[in-house]
C-alpha positions in Angstrom: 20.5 -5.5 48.5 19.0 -2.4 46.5 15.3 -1.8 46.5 12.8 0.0 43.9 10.4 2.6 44.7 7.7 2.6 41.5 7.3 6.3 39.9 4.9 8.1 41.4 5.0 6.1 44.9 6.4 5.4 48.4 8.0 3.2 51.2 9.0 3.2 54.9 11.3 1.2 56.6 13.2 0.9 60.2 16.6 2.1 59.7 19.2 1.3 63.2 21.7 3.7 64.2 24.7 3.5 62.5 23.5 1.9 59.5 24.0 3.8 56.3 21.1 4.7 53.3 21.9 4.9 49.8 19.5 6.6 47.7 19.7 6.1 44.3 19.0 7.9 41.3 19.3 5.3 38.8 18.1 7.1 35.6 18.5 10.6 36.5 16.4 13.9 36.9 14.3 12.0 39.7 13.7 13.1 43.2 13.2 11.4 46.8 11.4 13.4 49.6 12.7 11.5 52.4 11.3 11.8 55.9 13.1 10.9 59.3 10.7 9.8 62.8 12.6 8.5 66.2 11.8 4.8 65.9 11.3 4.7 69.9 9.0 8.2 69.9 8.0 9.4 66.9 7.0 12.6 67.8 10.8 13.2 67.0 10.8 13.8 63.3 13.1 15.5 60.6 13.3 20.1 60.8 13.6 21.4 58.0 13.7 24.7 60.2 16.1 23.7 62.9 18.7 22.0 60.4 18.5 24.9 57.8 18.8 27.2 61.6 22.2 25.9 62.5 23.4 25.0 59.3 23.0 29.3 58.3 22.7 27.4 54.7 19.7 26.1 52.9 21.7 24.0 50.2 23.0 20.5 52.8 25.9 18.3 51.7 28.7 16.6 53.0 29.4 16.2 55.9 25.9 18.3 56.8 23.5 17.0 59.8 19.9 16.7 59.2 18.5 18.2 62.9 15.3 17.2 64.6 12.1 19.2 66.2 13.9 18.6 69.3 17.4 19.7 68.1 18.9 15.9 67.9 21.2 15.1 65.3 19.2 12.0 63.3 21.3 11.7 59.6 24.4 12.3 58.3 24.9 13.2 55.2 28.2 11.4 54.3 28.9 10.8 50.3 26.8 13.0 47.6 27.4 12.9 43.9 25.0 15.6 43.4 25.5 18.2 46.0 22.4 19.6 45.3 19.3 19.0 47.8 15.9 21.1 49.0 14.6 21.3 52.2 12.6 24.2 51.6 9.4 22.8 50.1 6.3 20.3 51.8 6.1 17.1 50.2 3.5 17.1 46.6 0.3 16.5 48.0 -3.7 16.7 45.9 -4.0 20.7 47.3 -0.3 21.1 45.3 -1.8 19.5 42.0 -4.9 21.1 42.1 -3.1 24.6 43.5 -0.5 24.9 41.4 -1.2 22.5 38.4 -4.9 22.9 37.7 -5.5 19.1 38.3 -9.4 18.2 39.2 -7.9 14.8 39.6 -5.1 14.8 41.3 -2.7 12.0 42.5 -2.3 12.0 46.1 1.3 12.6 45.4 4.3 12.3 48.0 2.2 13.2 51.2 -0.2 10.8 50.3 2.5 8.0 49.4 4.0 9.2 52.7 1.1 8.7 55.2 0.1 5.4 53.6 4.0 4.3 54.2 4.0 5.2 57.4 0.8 4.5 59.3 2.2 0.9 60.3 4.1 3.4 62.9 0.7 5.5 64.0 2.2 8.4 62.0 -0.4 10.3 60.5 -1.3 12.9 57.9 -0.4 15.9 60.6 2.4 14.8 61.8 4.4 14.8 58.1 6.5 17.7 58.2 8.5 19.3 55.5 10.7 16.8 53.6 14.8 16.6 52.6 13.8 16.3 49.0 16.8 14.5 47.7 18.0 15.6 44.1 15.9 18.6 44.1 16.9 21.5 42.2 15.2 24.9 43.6 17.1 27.8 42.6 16.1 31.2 45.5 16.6 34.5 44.0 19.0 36.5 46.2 16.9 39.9 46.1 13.1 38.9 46.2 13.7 35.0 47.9 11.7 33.6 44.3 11.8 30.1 44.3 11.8 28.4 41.2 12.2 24.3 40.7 14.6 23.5 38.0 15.0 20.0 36.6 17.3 18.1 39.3 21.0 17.8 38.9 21.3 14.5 39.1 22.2 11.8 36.2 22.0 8.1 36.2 23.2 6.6 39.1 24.1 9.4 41.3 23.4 8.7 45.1 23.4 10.4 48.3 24.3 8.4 51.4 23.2 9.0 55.0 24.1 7.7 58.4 21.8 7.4 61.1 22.6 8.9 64.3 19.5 7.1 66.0 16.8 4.8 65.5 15.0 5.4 62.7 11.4 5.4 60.9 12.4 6.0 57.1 9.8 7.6 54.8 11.0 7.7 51.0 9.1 8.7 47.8 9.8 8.7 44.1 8.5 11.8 43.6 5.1 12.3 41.7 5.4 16.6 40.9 6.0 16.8 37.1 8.0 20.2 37.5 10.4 18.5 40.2 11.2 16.0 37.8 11.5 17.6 34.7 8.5 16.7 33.3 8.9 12.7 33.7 8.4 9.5 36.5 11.3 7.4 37.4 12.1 5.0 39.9 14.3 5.7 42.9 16.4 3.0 44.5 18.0 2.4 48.0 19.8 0.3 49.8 20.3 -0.3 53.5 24.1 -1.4 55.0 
């Protein structure tokens, strides 16, 4: 069965090892920070730094691993239409809007949309670590490491799949950053199998 996730918001779900996620792009240019906790101790969560570590790559894909804080294999990355992925950047949050767009009002953005998703499981707002931000387009300059975010890669219906290596607590956003997105809000969808 495939799920929405409204623009500009987020879920959580339990996800069992060996079950697959699809996550769904379906009308393109719209990216999912998804998030990864051991369902039986969730101080376990998703690295950014150990995956991107043992990888020697930042850009993931098939048939990449995403690693844990305690060097466990959680997901498997095992179709991608895209092939194009960050795992360098935190998840949106009101300091970003305010930050880096100006915004006195800001939305609470993927962090927020994150903690709210995931404090059924006691996970709170310092325990969300950096995010695989699925469909993300950030380009790194070779000479001075400049990050810039481009307008995702993705078109309508492109999906990324991942297997669970262990008992999971899922945390996935339709991302609320305007320049992630290329300038618009669009729903993600997923499905569980």
């Amino acid at each position: 069965m495939r799920h929405e996730i409204a623009p500009r918001s987020g879920v959580a779900f339990e996800l069992a090892k060996g079950q697959r996620l699809t996550v769904i792009d379906p009308e393109g240019e719209q990216v999912a920070d998804l998030l990864a906790f051991n369902r039986h101790d969730t101080d376990e969560a998703i690295s950014s730094g150990r995956s991107l570590d043992y990888l020697s790559r930042i850009f993931l894909t098939v048939p990449d691993p995403i690693w844990s804080n305690r060097s466990n294999i959680m997901l498997r990355l095992v179709e991608d239409t895209v092939g194009r992925h960050d795992f360098l950047l935190t998840p949106c949050s009101p300091d970003t809007f305010r930050i880096l767009y100006g915004d006195d009002q800001p939305h609470r953005g993927c962090f927020g949309n994150l903690v709210a998703a995931l404090a059924p499981w006691g996970i709170g707002a310092d325990r969300i670590p950096v995010a695989f931000n699925i469909f993300m387009n950030v380009a790194v300059d070779g000479d001075s490491g400049a990050l810039k975010v481009l307008p995702p890669k993705s078109r309508a219906g492109d999906r990324l799949v991942l297997e669970a290596e262990m008992d999971l607590v899922i945390g996935l956003t339709a991302c609320s950053a305007p320049d992630s997105n290329n300038g618009s809000f669009k729903p993600i969808h997923y499905s569980i199998g």
